[in-house]
N, C-alpha and C positions, 0 to 999 in steps of 0.2 A: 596615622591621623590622630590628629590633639582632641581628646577627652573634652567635651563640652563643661564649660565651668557654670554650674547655675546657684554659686552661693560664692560668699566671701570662706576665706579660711579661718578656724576658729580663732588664730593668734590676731588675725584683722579685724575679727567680730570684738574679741574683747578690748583688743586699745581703740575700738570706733567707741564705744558704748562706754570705757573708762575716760576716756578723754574727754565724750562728750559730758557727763556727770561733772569731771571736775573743772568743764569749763565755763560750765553755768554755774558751779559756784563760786569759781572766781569773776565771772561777771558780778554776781550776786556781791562777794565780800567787796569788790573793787567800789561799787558805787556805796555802798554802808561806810569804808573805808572813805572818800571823799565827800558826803553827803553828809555828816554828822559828827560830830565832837563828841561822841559817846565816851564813857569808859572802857569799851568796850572796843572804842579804834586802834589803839595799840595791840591788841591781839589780833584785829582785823588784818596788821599788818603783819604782824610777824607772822601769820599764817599764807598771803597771799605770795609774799617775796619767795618760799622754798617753794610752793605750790607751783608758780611761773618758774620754778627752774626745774621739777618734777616735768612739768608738761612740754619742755624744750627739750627732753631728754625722752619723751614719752613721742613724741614728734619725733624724732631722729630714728626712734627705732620703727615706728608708722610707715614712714617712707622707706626705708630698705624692707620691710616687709609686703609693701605696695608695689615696689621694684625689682621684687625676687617669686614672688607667685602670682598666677593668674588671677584675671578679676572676670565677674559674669559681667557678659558683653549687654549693650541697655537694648531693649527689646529691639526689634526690626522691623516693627509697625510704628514705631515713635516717629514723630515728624523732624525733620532735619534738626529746624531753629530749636528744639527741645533739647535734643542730644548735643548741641554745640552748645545749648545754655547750661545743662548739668556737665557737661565738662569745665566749660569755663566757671562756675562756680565753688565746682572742686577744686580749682586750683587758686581761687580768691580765698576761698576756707584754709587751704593750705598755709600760702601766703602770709593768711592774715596770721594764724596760728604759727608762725616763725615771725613776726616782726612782734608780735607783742611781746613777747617774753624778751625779746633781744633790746627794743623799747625800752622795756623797764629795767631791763641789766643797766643799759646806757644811763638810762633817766638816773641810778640811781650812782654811777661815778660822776657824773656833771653834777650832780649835788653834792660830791664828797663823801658818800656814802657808802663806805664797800657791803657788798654780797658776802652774806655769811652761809654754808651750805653744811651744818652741823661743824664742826672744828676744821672746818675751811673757808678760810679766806680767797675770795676770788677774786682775780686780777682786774681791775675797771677797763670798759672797754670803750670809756669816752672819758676826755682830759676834764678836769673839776671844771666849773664855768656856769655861773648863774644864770644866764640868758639862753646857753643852749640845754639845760636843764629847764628850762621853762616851754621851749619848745619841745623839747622832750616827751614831757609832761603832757601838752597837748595836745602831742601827736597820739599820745599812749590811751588817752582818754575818749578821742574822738576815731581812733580806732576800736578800742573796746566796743564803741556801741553799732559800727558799722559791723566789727563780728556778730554779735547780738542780730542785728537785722539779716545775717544773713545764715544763722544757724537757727531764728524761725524760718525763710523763706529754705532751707534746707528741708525743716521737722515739715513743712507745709506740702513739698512736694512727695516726702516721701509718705505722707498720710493718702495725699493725692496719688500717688502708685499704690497703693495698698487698701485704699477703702472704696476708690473710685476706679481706676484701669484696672486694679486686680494684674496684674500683668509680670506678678513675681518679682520687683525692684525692690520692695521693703522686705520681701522677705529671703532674700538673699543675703540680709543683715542681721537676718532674726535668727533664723536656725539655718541648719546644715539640709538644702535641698534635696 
């Protein structure tokens, strides 16, 4: 008989909680970076580009460590539509957290622009092209904020497991049960 899992494992605790940190602050740079002609946008940028390739790499490893160890199962008093919504949201989070970064790789060969990853140069993974850089662009942008809405409605339910059910979901995240 299999060991009851009532926590995430710590390598899971830390790239949930590293990930999550560095994705609000590339939400955060991403709209300072589009939002304003500062002097301060070209750093915007040159920060956000390695950043979305840290977190596509940071992602890769999320998922084989999501695929290789158990996870605590969601309570067994949860009501169905609940359990099929935080599933299906988990996998929109996912999703969404693999198309931006690959978004912005693309968006940034259909501009002609290669990805510089400290003295590497990375191969574009979309042909130069100003009109599908434009889409690109919009798709990259209006996903952003659909991540945004959905990494509050994440932080919302897990506040909701944890101040309200009480029923051990957040804190399967927090520490080692």
């Amino acid at each position: 008989m299999k060991p009851v899992v009532t926590s995430f494992s710590p390598l899971a605790r830390l790239l949930h909680w590293l990930m999550a940190l560095l994705i609000l602050a590339m939400l955060f740079i991403g709209v300072g970076m589009v939002s304003s002609l500062s002097p301060w946008q070209p750093q915007l940028v040159a920060i956000h580009k390695p950043l979305g390739l840290l977190l596509l790499g940071l992602l890769v490893l999320r998922i084989i460590v999501r695929l290789r160890q158990p996870i605590p199962a969601l309570p067994a008093d949860m009501p169905g539509w609940q359990q099929r919504m935080a599933q299906l949201s988990h996998v929109l989070l996912y999703l969404l957290m693999l198309a931006l970064p690959l978004l912005g790789w693309a968006m940034q060969g259909a501009a002609g622009y290669p990805l510089r990853l400290g003295s590497w140069l990375l191969p574009a993974i979309a042909p130069q092209d100003a009109d599908l850089y434009a889409l690109l662009r919009g798709a990259h942008g209006y996903l952003a904020y659909v991540l945004f809405a959905c990494v509050l409605l994440h932080l919302a339910a897990g506040l909701f497991h944890g101040l309200i059910r009480r029923d051990g979901v957040l804190a399967s995240m927090l520490r080692k049960s």
